[in-house]
Backbone as JSON Lines, residues from 0, in Angstrom:
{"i":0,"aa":"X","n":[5.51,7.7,-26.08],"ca":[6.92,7.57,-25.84],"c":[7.24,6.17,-25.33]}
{"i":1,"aa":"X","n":[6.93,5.09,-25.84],"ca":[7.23,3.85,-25.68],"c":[7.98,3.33,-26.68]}
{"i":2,"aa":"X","n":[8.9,2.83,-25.98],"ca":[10.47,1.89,-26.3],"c":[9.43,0.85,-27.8]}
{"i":3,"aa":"X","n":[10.31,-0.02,-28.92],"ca":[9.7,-1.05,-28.97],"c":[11.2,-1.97,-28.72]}
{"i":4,"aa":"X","n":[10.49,-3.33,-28.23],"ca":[11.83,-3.82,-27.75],"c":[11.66,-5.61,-29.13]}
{"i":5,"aa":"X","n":[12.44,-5.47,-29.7],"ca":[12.39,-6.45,-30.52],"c":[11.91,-6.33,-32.06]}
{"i":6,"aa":"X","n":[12.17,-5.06,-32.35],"ca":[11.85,-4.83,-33.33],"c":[12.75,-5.09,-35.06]}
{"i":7,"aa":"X","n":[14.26,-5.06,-34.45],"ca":[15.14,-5.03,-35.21],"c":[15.74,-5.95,-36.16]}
{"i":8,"aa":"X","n":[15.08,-7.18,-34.91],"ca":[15.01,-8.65,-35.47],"c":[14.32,-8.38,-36.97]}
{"i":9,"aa":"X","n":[14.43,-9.67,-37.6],"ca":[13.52,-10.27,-38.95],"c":[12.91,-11.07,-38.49]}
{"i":10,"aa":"X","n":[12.46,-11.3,-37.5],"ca":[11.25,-12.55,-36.93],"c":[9.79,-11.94,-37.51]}
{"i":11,"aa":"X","n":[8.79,-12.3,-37.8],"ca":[7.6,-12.36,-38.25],"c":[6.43,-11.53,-37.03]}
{"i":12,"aa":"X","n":[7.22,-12.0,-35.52],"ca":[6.25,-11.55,-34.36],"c":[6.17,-10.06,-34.56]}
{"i":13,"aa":"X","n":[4.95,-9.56,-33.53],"ca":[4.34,-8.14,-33.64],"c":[5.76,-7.47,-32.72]}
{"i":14,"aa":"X","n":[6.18,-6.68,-32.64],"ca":[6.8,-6.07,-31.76],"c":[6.37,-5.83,-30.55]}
{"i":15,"aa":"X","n":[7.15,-6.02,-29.24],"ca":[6.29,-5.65,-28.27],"c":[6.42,-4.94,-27.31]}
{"i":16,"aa":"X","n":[5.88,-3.91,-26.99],"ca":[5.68,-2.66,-26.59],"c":[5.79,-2.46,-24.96]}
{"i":17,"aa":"X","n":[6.58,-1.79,-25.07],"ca":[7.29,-1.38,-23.14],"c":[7.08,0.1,-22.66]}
{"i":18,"aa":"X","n":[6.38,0.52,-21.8],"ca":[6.12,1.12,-21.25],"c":[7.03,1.91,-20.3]}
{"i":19,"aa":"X","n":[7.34,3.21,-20.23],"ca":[8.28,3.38,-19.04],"c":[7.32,4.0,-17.9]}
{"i":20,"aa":"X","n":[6.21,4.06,-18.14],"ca":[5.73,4.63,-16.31],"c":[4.57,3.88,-16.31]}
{"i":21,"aa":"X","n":[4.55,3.21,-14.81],"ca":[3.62,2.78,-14.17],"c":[1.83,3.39,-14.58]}
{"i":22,"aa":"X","n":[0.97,2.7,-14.51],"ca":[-0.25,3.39,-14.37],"c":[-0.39,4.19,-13.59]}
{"i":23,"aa":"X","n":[-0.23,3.89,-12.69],"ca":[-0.7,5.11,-11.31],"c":[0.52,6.04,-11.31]}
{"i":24,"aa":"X","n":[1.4,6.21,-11.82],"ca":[2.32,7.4,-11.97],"c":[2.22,7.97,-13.46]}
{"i":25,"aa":"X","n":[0.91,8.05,-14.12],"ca":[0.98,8.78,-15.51],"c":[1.11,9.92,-15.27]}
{"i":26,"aa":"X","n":[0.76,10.28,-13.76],"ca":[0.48,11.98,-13.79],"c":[2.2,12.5,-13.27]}
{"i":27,"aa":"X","n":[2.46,13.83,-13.16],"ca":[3.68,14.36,-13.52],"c":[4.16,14.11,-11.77]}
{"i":28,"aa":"X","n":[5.34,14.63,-11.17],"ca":[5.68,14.06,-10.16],"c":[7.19,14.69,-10.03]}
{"i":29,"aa":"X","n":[7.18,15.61,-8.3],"ca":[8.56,15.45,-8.26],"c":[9.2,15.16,-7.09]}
{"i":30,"aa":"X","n":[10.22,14.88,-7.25],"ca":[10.95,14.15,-5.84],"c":[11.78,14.9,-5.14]}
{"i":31,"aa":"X","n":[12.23,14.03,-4.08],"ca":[13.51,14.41,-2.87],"c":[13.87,13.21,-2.86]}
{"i":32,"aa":"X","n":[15.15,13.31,-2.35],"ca":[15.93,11.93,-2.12],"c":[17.06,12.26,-0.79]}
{"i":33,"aa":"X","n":[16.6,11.37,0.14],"ca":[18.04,12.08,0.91],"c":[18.84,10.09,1.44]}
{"i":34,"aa":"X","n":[19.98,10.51,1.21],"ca":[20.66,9.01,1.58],"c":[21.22,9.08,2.63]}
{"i":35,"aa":"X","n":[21.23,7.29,3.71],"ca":[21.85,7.27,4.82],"c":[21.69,8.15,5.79]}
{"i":36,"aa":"X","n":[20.23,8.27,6.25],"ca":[19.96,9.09,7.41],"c":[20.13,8.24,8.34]}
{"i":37,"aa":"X","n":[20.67,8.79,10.0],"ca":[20.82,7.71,10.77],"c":[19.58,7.63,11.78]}
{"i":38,"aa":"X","n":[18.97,6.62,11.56],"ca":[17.89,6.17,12.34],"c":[17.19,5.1,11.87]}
{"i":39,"aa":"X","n":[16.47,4.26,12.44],"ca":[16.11,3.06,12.43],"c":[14.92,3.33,11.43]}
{"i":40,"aa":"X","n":[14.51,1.89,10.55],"ca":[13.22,1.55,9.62],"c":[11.96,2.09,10.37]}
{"i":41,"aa":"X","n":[11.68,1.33,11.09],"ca":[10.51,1.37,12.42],"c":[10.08,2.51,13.23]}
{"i":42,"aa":"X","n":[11.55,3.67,13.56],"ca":[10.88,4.48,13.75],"c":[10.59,5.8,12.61]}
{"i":43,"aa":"X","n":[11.32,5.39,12.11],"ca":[10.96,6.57,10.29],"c":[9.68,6.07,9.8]}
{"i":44,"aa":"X","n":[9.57,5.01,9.83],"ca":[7.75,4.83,9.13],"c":[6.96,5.05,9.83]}
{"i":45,"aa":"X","n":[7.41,5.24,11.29],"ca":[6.14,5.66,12.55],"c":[5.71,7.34,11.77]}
{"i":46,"aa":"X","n":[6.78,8.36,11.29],"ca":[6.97,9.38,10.89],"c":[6.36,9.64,9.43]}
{"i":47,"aa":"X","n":[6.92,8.73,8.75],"ca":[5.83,8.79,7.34],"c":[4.39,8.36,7.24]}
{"i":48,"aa":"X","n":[4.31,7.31,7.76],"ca":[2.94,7.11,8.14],"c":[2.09,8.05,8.28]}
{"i":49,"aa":"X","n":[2.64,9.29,8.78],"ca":[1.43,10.8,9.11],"c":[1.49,11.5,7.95]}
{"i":50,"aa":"X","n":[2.48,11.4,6.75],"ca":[2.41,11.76,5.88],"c":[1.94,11.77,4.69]}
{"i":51,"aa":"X","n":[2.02,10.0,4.6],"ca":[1.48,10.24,3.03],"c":[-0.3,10.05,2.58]}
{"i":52,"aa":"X","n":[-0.35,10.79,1.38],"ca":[-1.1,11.14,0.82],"c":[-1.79,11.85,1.82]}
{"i":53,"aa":"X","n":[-0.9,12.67,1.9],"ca":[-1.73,13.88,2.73],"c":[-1.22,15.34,2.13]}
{"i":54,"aa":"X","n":[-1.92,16.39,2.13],"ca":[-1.85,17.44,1.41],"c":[-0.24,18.4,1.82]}
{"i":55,"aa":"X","n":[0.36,18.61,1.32],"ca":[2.1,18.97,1.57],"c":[2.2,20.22,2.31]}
{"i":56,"aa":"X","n":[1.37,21.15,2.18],"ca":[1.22,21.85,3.82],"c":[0.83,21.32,4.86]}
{"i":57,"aa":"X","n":[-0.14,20.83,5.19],"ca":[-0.79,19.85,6.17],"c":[0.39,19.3,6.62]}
{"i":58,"aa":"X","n":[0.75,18.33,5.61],"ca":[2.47,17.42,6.12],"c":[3.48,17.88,6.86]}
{"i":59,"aa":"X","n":[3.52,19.46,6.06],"ca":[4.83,20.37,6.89],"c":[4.41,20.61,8.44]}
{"i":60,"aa":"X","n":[2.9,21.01,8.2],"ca":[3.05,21.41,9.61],"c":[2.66,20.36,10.89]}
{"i":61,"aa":"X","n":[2.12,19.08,10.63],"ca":[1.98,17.62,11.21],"c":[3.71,17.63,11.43]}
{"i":62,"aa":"X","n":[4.58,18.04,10.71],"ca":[6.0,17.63,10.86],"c":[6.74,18.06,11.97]}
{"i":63,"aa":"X","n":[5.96,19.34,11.62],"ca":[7.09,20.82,12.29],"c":[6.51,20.12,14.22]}
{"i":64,"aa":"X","n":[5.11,19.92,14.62],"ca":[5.01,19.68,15.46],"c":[5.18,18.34,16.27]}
{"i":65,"aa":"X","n":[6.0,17.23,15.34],"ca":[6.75,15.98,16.06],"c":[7.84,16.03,16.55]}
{"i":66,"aa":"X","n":[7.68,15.86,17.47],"ca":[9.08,15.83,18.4],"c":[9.83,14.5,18.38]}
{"i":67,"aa":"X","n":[9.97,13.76,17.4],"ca":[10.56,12.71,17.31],"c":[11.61,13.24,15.89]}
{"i":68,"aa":"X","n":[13.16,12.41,15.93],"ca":[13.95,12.92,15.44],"c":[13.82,12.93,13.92]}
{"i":69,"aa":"X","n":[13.28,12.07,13.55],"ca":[13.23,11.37,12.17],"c":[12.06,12.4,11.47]}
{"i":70,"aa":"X","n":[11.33,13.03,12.05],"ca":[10.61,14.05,11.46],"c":[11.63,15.15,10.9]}
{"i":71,"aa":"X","n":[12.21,15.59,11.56],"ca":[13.34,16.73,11.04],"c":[13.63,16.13,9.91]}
{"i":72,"aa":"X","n":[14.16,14.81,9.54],"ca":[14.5,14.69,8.04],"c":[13.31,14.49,6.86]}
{"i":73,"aa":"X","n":[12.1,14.04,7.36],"ca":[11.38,14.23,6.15],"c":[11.06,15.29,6.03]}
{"i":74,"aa":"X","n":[10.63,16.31,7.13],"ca":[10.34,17.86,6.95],"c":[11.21,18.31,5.79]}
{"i":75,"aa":"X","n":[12.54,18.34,6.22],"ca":[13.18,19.37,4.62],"c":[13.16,18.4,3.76]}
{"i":76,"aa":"X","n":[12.89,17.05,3.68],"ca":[13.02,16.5,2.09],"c":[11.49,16.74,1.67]}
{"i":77,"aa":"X","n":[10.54,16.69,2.2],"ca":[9.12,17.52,1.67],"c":[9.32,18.65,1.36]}
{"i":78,"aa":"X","n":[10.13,19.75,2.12],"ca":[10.34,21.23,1.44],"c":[11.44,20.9,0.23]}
{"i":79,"aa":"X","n":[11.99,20.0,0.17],"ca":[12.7,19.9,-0.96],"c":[12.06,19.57,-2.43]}
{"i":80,"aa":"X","n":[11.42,18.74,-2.05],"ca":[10.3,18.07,-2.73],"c":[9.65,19.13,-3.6]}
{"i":81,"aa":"X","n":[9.09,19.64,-2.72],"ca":[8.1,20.98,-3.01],"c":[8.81,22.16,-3.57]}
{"i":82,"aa":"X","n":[10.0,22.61,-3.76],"ca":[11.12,23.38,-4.27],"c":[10.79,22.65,-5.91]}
{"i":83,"aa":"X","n":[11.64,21.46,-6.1],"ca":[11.52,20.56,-7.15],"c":[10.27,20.64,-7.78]}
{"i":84,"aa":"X","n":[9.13,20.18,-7.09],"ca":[8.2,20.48,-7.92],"c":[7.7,21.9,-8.71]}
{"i":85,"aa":"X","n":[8.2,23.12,-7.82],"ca":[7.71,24.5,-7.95],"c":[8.58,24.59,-9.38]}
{"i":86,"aa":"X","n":[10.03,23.94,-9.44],"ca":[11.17,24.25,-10.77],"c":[10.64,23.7,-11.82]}
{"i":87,"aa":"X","n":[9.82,22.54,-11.81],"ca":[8.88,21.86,-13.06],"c":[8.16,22.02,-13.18]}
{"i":88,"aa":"X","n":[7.33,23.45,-12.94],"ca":[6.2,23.66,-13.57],"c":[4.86,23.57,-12.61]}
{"i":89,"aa":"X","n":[4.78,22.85,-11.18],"ca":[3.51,23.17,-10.65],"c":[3.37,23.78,-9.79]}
{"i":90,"aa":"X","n":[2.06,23.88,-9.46],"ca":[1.99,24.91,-8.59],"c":[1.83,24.38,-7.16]}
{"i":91,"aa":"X","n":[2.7,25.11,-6.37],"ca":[3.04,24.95,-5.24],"c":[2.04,24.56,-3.72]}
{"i":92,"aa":"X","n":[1.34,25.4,-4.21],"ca":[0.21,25.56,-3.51],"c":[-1.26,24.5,-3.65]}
{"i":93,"aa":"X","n":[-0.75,24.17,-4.39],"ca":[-2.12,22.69,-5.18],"c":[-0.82,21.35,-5.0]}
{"i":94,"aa":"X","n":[0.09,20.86,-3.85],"ca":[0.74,19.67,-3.62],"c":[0.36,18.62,-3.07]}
{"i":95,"aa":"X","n":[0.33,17.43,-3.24],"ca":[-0.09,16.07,-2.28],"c":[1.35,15.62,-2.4]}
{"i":96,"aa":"X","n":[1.61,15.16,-1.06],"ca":[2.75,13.89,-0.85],"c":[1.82,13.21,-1.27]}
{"i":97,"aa":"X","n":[2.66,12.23,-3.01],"ca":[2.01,11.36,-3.4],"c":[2.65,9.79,-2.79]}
{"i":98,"aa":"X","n":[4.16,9.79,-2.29],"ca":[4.49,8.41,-2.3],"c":[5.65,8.99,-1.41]}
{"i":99,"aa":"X","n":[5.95,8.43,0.0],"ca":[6.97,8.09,0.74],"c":[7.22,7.1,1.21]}
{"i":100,"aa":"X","n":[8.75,6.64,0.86],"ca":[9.53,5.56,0.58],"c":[10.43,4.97,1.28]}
{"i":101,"aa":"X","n":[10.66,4.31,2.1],"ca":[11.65,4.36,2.87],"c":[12.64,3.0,2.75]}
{"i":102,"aa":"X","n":[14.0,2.7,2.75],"ca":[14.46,1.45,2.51],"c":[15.66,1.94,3.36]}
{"i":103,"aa":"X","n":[16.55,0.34,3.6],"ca":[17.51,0.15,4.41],"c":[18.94,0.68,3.54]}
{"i":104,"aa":"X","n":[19.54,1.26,4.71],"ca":[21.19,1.56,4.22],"c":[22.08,0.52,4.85]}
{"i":105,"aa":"X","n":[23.25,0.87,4.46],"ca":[24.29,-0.22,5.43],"c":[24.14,0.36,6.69]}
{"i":106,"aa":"X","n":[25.05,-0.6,7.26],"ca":[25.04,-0.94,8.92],"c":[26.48,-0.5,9.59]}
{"i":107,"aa":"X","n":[26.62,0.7,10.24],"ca":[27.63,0.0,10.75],"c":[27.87,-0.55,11.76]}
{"i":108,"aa":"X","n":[28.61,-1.12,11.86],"ca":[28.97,-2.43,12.86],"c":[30.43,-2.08,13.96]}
{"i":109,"aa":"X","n":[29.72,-2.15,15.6],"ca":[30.91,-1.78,16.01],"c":[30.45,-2.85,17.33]}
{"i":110,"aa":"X","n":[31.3,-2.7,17.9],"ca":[32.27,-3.46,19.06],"c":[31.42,-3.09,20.38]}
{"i":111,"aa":"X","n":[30.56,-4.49,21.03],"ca":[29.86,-4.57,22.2],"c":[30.59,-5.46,22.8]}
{"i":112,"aa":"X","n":[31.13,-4.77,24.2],"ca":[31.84,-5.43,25.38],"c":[30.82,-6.44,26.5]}
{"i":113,"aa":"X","n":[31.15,-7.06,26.36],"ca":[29.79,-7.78,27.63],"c":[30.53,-8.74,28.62]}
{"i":114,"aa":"X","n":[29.95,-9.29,29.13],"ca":[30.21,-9.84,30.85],"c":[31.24,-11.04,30.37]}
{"i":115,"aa":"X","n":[31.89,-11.23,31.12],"ca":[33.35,-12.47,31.5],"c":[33.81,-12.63,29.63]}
{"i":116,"aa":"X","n":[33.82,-11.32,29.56],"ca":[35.3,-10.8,28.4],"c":[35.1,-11.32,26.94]}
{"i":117,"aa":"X","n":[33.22,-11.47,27.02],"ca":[32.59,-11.74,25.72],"c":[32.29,-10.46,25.01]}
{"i":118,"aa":"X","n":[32.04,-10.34,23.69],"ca":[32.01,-9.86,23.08],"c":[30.96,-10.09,21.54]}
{"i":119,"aa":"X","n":[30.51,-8.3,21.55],"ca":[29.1,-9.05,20.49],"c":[29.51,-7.79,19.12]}
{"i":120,"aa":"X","n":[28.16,-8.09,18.47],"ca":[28.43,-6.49,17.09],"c":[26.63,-6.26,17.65]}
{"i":121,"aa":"X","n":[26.85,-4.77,17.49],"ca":[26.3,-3.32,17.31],"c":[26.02,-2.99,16.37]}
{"i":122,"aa":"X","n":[24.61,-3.27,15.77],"ca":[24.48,-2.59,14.42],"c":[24.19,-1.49,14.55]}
{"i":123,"aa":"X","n":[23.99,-0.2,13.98],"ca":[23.47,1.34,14.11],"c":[23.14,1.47,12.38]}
{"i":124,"aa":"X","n":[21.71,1.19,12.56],"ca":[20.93,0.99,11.32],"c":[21.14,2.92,10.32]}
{"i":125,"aa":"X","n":[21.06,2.35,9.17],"ca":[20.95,3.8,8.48],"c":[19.89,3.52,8.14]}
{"i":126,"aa":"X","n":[19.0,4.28,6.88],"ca":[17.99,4.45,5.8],"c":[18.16,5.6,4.97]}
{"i":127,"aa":"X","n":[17.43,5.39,3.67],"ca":[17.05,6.46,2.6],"c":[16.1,6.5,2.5]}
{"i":128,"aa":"X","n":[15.74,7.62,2.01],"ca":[14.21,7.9,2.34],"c":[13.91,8.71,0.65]}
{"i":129,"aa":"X","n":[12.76,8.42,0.09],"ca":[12.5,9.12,-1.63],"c":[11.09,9.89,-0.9]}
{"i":130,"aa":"X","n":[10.69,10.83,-1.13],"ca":[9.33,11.71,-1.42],"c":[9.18,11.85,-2.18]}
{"i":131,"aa":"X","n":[7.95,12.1,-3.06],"ca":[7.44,11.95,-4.15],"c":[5.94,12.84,-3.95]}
{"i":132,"aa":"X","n":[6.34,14.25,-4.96],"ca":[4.75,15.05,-4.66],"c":[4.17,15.09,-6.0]}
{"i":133,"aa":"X","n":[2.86,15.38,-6.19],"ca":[2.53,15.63,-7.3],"c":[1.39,16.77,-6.86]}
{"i":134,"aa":"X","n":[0.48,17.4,-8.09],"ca":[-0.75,17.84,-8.06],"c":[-1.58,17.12,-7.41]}
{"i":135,"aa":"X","n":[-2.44,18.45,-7.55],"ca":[-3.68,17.5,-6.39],"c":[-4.54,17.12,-7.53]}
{"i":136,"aa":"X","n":[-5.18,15.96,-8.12],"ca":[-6.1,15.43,-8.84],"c":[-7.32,15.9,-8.23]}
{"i":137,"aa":"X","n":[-8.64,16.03,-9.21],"ca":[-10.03,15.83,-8.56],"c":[-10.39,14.36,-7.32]}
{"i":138,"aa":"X","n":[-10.32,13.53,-7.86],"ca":[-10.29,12.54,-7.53],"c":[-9.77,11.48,-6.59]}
{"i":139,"aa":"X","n":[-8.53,12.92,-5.52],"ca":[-8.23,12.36,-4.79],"c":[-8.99,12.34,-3.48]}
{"i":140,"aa":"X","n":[-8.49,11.4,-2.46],"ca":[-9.25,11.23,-1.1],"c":[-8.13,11.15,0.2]}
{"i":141,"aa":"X","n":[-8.09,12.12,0.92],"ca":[-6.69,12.59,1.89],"c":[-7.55,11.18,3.24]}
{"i":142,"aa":"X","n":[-6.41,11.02,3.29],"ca":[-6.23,9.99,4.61],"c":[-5.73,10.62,6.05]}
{"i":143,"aa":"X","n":[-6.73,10.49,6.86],"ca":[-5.58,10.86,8.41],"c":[-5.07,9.96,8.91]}
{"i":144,"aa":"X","n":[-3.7,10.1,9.71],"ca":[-3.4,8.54,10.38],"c":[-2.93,9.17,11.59]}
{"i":145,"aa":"X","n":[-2.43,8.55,12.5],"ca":[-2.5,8.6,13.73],"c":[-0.75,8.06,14.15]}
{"i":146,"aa":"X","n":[-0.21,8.58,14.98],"ca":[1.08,7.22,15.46],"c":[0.42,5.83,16.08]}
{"i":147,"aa":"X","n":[-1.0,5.89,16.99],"ca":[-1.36,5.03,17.38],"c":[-1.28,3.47,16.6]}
{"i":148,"aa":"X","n":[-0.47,2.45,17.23],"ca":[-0.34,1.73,16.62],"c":[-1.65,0.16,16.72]}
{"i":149,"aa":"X","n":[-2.15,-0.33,15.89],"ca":[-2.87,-0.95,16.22],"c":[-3.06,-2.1,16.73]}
{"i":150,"aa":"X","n":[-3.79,-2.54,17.99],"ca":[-3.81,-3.59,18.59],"c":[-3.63,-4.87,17.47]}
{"i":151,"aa":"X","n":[-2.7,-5.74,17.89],"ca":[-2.79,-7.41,16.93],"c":[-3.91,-7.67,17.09]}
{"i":152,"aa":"X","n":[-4.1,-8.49,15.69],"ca":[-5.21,-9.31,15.44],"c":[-6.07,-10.15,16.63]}
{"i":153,"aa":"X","n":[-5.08,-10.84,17.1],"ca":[-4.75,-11.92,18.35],"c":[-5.16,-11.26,19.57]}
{"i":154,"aa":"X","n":[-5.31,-10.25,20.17],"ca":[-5.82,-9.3,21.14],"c":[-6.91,-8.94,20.76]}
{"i":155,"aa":"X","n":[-7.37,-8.4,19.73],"ca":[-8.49,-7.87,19.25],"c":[-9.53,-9.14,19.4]}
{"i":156,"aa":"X","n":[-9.43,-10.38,19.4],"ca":[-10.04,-11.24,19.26],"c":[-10.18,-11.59,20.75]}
{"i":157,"aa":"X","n":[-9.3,-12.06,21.42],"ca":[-9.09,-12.19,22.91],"c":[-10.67,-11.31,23.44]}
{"i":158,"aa":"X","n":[-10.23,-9.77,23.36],"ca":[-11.15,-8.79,23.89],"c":[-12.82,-8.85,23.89]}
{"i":159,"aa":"X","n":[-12.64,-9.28,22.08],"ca":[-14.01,-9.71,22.07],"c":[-14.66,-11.18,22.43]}
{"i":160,"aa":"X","n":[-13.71,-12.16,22.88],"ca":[-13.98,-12.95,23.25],"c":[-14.45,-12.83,24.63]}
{"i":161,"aa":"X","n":[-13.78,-12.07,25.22],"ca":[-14.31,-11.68,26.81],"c":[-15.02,-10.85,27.22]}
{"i":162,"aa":"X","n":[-15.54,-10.2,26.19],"ca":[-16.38,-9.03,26.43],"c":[-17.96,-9.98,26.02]}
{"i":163,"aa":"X","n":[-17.73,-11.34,24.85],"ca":[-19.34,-12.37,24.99],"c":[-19.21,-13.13,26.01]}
{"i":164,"aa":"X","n":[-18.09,-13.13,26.77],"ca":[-18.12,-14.38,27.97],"c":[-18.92,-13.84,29.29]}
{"i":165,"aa":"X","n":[-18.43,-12.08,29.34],"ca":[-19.1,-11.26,30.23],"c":[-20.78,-11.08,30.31]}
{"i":166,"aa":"X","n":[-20.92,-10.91,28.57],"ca":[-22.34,-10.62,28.56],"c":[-22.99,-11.68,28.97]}
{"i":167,"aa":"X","n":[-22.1,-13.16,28.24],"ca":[-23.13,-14.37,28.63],"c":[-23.24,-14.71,29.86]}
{"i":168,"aa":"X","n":[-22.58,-14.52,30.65],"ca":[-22.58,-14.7,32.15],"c":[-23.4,-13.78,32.72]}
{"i":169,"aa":"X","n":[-23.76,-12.44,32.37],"ca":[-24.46,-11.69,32.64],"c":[-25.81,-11.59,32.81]}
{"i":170,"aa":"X","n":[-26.52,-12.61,31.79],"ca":[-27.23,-12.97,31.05],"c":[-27.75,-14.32,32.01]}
{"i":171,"aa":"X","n":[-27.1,-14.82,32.01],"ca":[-27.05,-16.42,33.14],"c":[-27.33,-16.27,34.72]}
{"i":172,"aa":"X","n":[-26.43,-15.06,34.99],"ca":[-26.99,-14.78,36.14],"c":[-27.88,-14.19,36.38]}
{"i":173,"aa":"X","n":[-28.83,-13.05,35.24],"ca":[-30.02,-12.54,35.72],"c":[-31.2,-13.44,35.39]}
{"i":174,"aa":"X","n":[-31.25,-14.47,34.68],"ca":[-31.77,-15.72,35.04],"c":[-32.35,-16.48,35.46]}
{"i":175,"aa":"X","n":[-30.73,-16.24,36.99],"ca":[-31.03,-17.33,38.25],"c":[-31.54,-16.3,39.07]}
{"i":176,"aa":"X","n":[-30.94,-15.18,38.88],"ca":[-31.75,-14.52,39.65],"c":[-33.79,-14.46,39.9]}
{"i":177,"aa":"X","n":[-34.11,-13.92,38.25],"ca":[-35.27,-14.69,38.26],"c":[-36.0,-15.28,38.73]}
{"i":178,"aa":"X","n":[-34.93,-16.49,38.36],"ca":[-35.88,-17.84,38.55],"c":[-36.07,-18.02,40.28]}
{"i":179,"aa":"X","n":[-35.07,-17.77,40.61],"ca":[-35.08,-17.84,42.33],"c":[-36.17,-16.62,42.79]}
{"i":180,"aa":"X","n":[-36.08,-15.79,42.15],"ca":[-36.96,-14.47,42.67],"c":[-38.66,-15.34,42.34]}
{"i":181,"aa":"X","n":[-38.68,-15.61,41.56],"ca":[-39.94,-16.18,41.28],"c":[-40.38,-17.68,41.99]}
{"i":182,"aa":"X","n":[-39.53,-18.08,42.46],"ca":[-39.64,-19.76,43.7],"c":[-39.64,-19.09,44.88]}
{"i":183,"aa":"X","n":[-39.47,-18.15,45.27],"ca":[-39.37,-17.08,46.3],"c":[-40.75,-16.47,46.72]}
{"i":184,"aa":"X","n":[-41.02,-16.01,45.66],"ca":[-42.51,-15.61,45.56],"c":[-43.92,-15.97,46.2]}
{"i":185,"aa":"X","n":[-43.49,-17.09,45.13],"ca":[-44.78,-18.48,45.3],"c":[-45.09,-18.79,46.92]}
């Protein structure tokens, strides 16, 4: 089922051939879509993050037990998801969240009063959010993730920098110790 795009011409060239699905989406797939949920980028991906490519019961119930707000909305767009998929044909019970999506909505913008009769704007971020389930392939490999967010690069390095400064000092002083224990001796 590929388009040809240039075919109609009388030019001599081969025609050339357009594809409408991605490689990694050959396999079948169904969605949820919910628009303009109100809550911030940052903390909705803290929320998907536990989700994807993870098995769509697993997901529901990782969901059902976050107490953060933004879970409530992917929870029913995964049961939505999973509705959708059950109407096209798969089976319900064999689901992976294959792909959750998240992008920015408008803003609205309102009216911050501040000190000696200045005045600022208030954004109150929206988002949309797409789920995307499919079958479970042989071949797949489920990921756990965590909310824990991970230490910067820049810290991680710090740590281990002070954790060889410790040893080497450690190292230096049993040493002198040593060496004094042994001039001691004599």
């Amino acid at each position: 089922e590929a388009a040809v795009a240039g075919g109609e011409r009388g030019s001599s060239e081969k025609p050339v051939e357009i594809r409408n699905k991605a490689q990694h989406h050959s396999h079948q797939r169904a969605r949820a879509i919910v628009w303009n949920v109100k809550t911030s980028m940052k903390k909705l991906n803290l929320v998907c993050k536990l989700v994807r490519k993870a098995h769509v019961d697993a997901a529901l119930l990782q969901l059902s037990l976050q107490p953060r707000k933004p879970a409530r909305f992917v929870r029913k767009l995964i049961h939505e998801a999973k509705f959708n998929a059950a109407v096209q044909g798969m089976d319900p019970e064999r689901l992976l969240v294959d792909e959750v999506r998240i992008g920015r909505a408008s803003y609205l913008k309102r009216l911050e009063i501040k000190a000696r009769g200045k005045t600022g704007v208030r954004r109150k971020p929206y988002c949309n959010i797409f789920v995307y389930v499919r079958e479970i392939q042989p071949t797949d490999e489920f990921v756990q993730h965590s909310l824990k967010r991970k230490r910067p690069r820049w810290k991680r390095d710090i740590a281990e920098m002070k954790a060889g400064l410790r040893a080497q000092y450690a190292a230096q002083s049993r040493e002198r110790r040593q060496a004094l224990g042994g001039v001691s001796a004599e």
